[in-house]
C-alpha positions in Angstrom: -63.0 -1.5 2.5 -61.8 1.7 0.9 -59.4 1.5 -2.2 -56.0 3.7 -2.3 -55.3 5.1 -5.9 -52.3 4.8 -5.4 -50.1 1.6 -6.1 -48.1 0.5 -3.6 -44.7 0.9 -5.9 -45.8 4.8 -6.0 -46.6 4.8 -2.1 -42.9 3.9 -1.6 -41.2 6.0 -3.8 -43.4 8.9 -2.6 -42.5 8.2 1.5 -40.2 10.0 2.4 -36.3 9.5 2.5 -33.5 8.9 5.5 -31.3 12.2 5.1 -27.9 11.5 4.3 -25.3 11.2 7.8 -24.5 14.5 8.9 -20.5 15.2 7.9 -20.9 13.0 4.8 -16.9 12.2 5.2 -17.7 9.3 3.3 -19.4 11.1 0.3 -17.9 12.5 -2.8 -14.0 11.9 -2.6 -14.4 10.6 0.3 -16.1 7.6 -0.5 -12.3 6.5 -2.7 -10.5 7.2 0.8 -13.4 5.0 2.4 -12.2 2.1 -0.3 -8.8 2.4 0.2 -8.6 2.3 3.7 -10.7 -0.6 3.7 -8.6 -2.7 1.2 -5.9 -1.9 3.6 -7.4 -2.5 6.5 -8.5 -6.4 5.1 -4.9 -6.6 3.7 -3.1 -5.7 6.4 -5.2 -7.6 8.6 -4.8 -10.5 7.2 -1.3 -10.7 6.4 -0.6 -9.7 10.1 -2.7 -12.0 11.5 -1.4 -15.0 9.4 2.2 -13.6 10.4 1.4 -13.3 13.8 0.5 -16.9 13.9 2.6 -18.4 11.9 6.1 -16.5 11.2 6.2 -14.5 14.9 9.6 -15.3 15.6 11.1 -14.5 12.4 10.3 -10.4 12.9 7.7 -9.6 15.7 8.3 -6.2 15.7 7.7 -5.8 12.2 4.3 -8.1 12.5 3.2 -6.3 15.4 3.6 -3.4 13.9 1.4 -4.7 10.3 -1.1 -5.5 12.7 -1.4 -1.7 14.4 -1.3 -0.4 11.1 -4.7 -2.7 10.3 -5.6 -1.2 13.5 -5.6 2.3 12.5 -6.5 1.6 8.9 -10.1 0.3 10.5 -10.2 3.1 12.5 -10.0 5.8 9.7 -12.6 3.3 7.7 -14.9 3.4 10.5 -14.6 7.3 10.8 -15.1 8.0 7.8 -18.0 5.7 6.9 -19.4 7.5 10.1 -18.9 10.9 9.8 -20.1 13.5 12.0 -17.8 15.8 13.7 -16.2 13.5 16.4 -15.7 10.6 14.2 -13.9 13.9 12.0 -11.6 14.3 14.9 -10.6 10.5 15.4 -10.2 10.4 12.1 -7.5 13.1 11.7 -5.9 11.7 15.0 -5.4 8.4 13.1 -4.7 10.2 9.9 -1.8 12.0 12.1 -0.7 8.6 13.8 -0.4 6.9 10.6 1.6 9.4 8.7 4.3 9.5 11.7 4.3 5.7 11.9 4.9 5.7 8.1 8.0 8.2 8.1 9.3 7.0 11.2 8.9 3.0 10.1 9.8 4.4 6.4 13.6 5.9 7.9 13.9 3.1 10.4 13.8 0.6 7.7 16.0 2.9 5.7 19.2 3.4 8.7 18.4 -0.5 10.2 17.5 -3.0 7.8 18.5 -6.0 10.6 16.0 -4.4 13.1 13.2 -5.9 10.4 13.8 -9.1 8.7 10.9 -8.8 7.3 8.8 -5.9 5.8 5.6 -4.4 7.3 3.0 -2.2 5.2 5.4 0.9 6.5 8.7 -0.2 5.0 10.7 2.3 3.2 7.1 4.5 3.2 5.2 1.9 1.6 7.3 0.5 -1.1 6.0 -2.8 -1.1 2.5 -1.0 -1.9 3.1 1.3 -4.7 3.5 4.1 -2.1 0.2 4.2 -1.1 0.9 4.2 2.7 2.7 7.9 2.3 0.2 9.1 0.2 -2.9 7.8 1.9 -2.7 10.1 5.0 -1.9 13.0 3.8 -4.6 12.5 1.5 -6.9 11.9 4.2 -5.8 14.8 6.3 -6.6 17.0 3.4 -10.1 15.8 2.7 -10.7 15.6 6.7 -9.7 20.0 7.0 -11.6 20.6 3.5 -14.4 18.5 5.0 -14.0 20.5 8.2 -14.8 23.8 6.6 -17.8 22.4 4.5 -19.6 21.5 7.8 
């Protein structure tokens, strides 16, 4: 039987590597967009879903809207941690989404306090999480065009 000289710790470090996913939109910067968006995709999950079952009739517009908010928080984490050009494009269509649901749930919450009882991730643009929600898209949008003109 013929002996390698090489060790078989050396054989796998010399084979060669997966190259990293085309329109790394998860890389560099974007890997603390990918973390953010997927803290807030399990916590807005989660306290929608609980609310959902739970609390429904106490504000089901404002639970219903936590739970689309998850919804396109998962998308953007899923886009990102995907990358490529088409996930790029979802991406910034959630991005866009998100940022009119935040300013138009941020000045609905401001002029109609009785038409939510109860807050949702969106309330007065994100209050209830340090602001992040405001911030968060228009973050993303930026790295998604600066990403963009790398590929």
């Amino acid at each position: 039987m013929p002996e390698s000289t090489e060790s078989a710790p050396a054989a796998a470090a010399a084979a060669p590597r997966p190259a990293p996913r085309a329109g790394g939109l998860g890389q560099g910067p974007g890997r603390l967009l990918v973390t953010l968006y997927g803290v807030f995709t399990v916590a807005a999950a989660s306290r929608s879903i609980y609310q959902l079952i739970a609390q429904y009739e106490e504000a089901p517009l404002a639970y219903v809207l936590s739970a689309v908010s998850a919804a396109v928080y998962a998308f953007i984490t899923l886009s990102l941690v995907r990358g490529g050009e088409g996930a790029r494009r979802v991406a910034v269509v959630c991005c866009a989404a998100e940022l009119i649901g935040v300013l138009t749930v941020g000045t609905w919450t401001l002029l109609d306090r009785s038409a939510f009882p109860d807050e949702t991730v969106w309330s007065d643009y994100g209050m209830g999480y340090l602001f992040i929600p405001i911030f968060l898209p228009v973050t993303g949008l930026i790295w998604l065009r600066k990403a963009r003109r790398e590929s």
